[in-house]
ROLOKOL-972628 format. One record per residue (C-alpha): x, y, z; residue in one letter. Coordinates in steps of 0.5 Angstrom, whole numbers, plus 2048, in hexadecimal, padded with zeros to 3 digits. Layout:
<nodes>
(node (X; Y; Z); A)
...
</nodes>
This chain:
<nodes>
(node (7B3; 82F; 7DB); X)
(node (7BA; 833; 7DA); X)
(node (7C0; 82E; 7DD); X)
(node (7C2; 834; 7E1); X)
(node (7BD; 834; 7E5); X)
(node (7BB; 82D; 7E5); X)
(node (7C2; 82C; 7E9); X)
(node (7BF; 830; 7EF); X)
(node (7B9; 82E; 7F1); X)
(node (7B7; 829; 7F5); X)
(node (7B6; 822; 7F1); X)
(node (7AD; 823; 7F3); X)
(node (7AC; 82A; 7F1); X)
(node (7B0; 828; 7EA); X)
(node (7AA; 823; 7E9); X)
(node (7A6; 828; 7EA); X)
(node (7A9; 82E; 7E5); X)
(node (7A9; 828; 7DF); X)
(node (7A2; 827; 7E0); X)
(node (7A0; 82F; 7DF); X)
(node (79A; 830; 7D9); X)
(node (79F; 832; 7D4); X)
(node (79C; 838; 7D2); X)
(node (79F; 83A; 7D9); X)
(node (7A5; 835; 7D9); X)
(node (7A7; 83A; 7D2); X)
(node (7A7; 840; 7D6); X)
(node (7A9; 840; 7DD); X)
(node (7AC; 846; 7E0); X)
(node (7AD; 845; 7E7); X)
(node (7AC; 83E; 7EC); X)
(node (7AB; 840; 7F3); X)
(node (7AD; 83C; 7F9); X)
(node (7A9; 83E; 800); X)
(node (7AA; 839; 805); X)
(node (7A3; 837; 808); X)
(node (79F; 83A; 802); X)
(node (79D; 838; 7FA); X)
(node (7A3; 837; 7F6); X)
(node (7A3; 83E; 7F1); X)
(node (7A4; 83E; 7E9); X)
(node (7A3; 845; 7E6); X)
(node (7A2; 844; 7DF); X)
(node (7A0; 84A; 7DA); X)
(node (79F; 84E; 7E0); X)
(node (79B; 84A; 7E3); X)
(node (79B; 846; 7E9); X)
(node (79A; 83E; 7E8); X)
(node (79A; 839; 7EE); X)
(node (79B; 831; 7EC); X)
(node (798; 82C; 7EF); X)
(node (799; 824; 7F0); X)
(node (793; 820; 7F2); X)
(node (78E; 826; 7F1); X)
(node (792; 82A; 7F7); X)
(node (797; 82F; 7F7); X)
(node (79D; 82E; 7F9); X)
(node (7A0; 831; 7FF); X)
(node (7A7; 831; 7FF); X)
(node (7AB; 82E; 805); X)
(node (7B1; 830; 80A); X)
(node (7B5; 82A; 807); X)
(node (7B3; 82E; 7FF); X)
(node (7B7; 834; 801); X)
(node (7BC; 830; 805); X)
(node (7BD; 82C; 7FE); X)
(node (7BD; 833; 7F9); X)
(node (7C2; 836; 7FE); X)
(node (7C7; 831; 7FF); X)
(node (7C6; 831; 7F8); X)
(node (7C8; 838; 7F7); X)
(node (7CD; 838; 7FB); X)
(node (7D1; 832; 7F9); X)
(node (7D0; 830; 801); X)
(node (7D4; 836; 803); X)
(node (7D2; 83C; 805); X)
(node (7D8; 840; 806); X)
(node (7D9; 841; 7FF); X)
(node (7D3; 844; 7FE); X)
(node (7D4; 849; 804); X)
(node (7D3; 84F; 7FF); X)
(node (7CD; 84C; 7FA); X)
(node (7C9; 84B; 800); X)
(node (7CB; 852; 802); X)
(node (7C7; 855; 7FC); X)
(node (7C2; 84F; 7FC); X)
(node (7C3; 84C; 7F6); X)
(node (7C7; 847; 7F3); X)
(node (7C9; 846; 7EC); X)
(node (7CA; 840; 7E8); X)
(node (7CB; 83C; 7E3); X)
(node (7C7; 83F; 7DD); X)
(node (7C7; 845; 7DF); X)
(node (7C0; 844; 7E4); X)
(node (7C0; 848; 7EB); X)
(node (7BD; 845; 7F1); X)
(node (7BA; 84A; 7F6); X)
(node (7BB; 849; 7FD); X)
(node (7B6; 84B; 803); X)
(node (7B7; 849; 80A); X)
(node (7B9; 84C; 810); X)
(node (7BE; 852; 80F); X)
(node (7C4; 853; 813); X)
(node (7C7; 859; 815); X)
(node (7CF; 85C; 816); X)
(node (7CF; 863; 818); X)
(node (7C8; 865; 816); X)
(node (7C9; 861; 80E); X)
(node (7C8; 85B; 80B); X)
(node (7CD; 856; 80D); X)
(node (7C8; 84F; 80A); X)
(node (7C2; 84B; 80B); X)
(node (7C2; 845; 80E); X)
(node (7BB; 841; 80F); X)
(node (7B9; 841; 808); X)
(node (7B3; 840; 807); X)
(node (7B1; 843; 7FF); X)
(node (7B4; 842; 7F9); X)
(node (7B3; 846; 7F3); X)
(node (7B6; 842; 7ED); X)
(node (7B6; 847; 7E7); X)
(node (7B7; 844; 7E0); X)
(node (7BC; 847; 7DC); X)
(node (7BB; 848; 7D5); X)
(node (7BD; 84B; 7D0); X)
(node (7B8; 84F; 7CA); X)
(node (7BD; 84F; 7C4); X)
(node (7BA; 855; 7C0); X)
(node (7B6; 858; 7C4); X)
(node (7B9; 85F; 7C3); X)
(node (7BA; 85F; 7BC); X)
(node (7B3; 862; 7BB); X)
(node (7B7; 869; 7BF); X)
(node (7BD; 86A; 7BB); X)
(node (7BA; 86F; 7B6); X)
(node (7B8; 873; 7BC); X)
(node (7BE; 871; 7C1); X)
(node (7C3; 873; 7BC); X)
(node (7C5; 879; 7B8); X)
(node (7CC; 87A; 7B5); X)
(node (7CE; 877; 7BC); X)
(node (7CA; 874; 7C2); X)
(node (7C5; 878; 7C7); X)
(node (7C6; 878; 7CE); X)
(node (7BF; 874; 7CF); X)
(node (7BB; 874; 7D5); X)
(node (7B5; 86D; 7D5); X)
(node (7B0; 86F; 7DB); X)
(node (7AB; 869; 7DC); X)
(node (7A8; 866; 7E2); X)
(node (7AB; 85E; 7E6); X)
(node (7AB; 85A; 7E0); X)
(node (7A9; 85E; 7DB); X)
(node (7B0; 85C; 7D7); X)
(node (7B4; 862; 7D8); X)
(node (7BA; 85E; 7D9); X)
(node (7B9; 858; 7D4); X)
(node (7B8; 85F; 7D0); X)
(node (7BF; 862; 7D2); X)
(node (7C3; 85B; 7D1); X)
(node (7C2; 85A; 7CA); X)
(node (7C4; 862; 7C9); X)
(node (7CA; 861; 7CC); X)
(node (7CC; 85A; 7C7); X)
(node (7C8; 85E; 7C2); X)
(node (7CE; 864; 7C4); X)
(node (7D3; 85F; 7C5); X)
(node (7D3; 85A; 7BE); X)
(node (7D0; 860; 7B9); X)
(node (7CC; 860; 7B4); X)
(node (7D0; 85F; 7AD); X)
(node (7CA; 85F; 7A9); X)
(node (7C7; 866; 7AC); X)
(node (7D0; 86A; 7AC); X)
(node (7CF; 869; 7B4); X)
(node (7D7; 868; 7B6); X)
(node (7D7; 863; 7BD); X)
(node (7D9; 867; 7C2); X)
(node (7DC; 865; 7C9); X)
(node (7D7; 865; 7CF); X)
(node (7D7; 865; 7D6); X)
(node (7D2; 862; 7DA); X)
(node (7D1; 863; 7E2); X)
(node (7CC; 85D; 7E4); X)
(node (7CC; 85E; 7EC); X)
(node (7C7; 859; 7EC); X)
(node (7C9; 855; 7E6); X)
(node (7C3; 855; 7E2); X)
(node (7C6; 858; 7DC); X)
(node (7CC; 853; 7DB); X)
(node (7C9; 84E; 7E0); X)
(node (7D1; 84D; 7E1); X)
(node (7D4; 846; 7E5); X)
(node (7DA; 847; 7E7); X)
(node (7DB; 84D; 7E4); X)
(node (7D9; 84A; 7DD); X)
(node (7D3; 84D; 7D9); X)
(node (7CE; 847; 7D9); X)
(node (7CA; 84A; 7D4); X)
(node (7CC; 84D; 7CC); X)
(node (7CE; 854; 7CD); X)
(node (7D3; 854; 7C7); X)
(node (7DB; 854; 7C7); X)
(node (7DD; 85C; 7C8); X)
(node (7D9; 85C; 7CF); X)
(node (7DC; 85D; 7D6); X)
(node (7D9; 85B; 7DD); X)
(node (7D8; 85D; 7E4); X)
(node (7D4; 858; 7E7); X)
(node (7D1; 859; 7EE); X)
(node (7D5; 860; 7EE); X)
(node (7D1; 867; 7F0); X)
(node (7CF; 86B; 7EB); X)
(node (7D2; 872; 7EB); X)
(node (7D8; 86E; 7EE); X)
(node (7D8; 869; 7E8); X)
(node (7D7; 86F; 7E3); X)
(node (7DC; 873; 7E5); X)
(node (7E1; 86C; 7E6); X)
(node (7DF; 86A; 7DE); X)
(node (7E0; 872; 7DC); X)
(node (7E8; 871; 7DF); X)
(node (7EA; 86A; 7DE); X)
(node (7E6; 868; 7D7); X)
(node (7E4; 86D; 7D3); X)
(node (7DE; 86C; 7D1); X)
(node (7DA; 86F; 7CC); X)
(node (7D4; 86E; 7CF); X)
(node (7D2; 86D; 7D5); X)
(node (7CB; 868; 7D7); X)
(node (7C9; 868; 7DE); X)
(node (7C2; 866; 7E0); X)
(node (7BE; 869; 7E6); X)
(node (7C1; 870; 7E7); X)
(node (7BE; 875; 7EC); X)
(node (7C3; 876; 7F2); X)
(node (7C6; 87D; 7F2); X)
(node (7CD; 87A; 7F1); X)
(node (7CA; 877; 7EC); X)
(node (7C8; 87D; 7E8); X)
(node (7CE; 880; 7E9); X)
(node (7D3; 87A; 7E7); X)
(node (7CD; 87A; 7E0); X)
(node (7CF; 882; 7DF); X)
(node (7D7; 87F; 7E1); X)
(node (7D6; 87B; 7DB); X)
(node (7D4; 880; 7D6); X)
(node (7D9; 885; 7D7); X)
(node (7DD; 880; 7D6); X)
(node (7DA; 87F; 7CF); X)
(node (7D7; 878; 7D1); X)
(node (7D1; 876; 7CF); X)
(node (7CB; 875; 7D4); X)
(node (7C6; 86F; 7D4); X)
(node (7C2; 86E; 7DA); X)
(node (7BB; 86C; 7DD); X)
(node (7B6; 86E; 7E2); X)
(node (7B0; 86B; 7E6); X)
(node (7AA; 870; 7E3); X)
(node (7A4; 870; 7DF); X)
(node (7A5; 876; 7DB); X)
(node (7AA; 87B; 7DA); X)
(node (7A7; 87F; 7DF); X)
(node (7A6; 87B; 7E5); X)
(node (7AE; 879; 7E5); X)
(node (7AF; 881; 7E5); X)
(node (7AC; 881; 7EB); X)
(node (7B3; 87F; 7EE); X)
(node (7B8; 885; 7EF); X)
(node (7BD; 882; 7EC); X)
(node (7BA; 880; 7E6); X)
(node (7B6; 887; 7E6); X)
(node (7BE; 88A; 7E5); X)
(node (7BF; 885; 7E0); X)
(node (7BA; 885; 7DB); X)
(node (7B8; 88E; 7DC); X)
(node (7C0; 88E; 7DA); X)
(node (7BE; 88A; 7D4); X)
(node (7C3; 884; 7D5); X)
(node (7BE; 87F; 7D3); X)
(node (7BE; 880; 7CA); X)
(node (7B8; 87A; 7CA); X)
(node (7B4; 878; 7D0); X)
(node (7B1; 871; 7CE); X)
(node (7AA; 86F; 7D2); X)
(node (7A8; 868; 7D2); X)
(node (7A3; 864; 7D5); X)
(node (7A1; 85D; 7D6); X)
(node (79A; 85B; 7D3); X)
(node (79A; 853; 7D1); X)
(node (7A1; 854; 7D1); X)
(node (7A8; 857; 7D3); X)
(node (7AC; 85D; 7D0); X)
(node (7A4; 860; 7CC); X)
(node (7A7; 868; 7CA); X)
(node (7A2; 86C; 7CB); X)
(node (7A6; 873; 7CA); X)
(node (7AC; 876; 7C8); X)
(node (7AE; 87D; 7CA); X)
(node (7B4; 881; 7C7); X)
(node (7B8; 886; 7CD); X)
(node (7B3; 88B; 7CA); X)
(node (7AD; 887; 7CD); X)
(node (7AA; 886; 7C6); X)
(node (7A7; 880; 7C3); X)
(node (7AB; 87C; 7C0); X)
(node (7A6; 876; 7C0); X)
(node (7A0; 875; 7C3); X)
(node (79C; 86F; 7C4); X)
(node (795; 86F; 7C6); X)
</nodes>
């Protein structure tokens, strides 16, 4: 089990996650917590329930007391903000997910209490991963780029690795480094702590952690001049007009969002605005079979096939 991890939970589901099977142990995404139900690991898609003594575990009050007082270094107060947007990030880069009774303030969320799920989300990182787009990413200069894929199709393991491929360069194909300015609203793509990326991102990268994204782009386009701008999830309105902000300002534009097809993201009005008026030169579909960031189309503005996969 990753130390990180390890540092979080309680001493009996630790005993529980080392004695996984290793062909599930080797490919853990998620662990899931629900007091009064079954211990979760998601691993290769797929839900597995560890047992002890032929049972499931349940997992108890005094669990989740245990994981939140590690979470929180036995403060709450400092945490006001991350139980705000449900998630906290530690060390490592990992995201635990947060679920319980909402409070309110003047009709928006203010923060949870009563915690009673917990989602850790196992950060890693696939060096690589989108060397194989280079070649259709990058023409003379890189392309504003849209990935479209359903949850957990690896959209933004996808996008990361573009943004260090953008960020260190590719002397071996003339491809300068270029400065990149990320927007991670919910620290996915950098897994920041703190405010320093916890994952391998390059030297020339900026980032906005837990910042809006059409305010973040907007403040990076002032403040950092970025070359190209990274941002995951865009669909709002004021999304869109910051992504058309950016390139009137001549900033590159690599972005994704929830869909199965090219088609089914233009179903929403402001991405149907986007793509009519071409903005995306490459729109790279991807799929999950056995495992994350399959590509199954790419498509030029024009809606051409750049490749296919059948």
């Amino acid at each position: 089990m990753l130390p990180d991890i390890a540092s979080i939970l309680p001493e009996n589901i630790r005993v529980v996650i080392n004695h996984l099977p290793s062909n599930v142990a080797q490919n853990v995404e998620e662990i899931r917590l629900r007091v009064g139900r079954p211990l979760e690991v998601v691993s290769g898609g797929r839900p597995y329930y560890p047992q002890t003594n032929e049972r499931h575990y349940i997992v108890r009050a005094e669990d989740a007391k245990y994981l939140l007082n590690q979470l929180s270094q036995y403060s709450m107060y400092a945490f006001e903000e991350e139980l705000r947007r449900g998630f906290i990030t530690i060390a490592g880069g990992h995201r635990v997910g947060l679920a319980g009774k909402v409070v309110l303030d003047r009709g928006y969320v203010k923060t949870i209490r009563d915690i009673s799920s917990f989602n850790i989300r196992i950060a890693r990182q696939t060096i690589g991963v989108a060397e194989q787009l280079v070649s259709h990413l990058y023409d003379q200069r890189w392309l504003n780029t849209i990935f479209i894929g359903p949850p957990q199709s690896g959209k933004t393991t996808m996008l990361r690795d573009v943004a260090r491929l953008i960020s260190k360069g590719m002397p071996s194909r003339n491809i300068a480094p270029l400065k990149v300015g990320i927007v991670d609203e919910r620290s996915e793509i950098a897994a920041s702590m703190r405010g320093v990326p916890q994952l391998e991102l390059g030297s020339r990268v900026d980032v906005l952690d837990g910042c809006p994204k059409a305010e973040g782009m907007m403040m990076l386009i002032r403040s950092m001049s970025p070359d190209v701008i990274i941002v995951d999830e865009i669909g709002r309105d004021e999304d869109v007009i910051a992504v058309q902000e950016a390139l009137h300002a001549g900033v590159k534009v690599m972005t994704t969002a929830h869909g199965y097809s090219l088609e089914d993201v233009e179903q929403r009005p402001g991405l149907k605005k986007l793509i009519e008026l071409g903005v995306f030169e490459r729109s790279v579909e991807l799929t999950r079979t056995t495992r994350a960031g399959v590509i199954k189309r790419i498509r030029n503005q024009k809606r051409k096939d750049v490749v296919t996969v059948t």
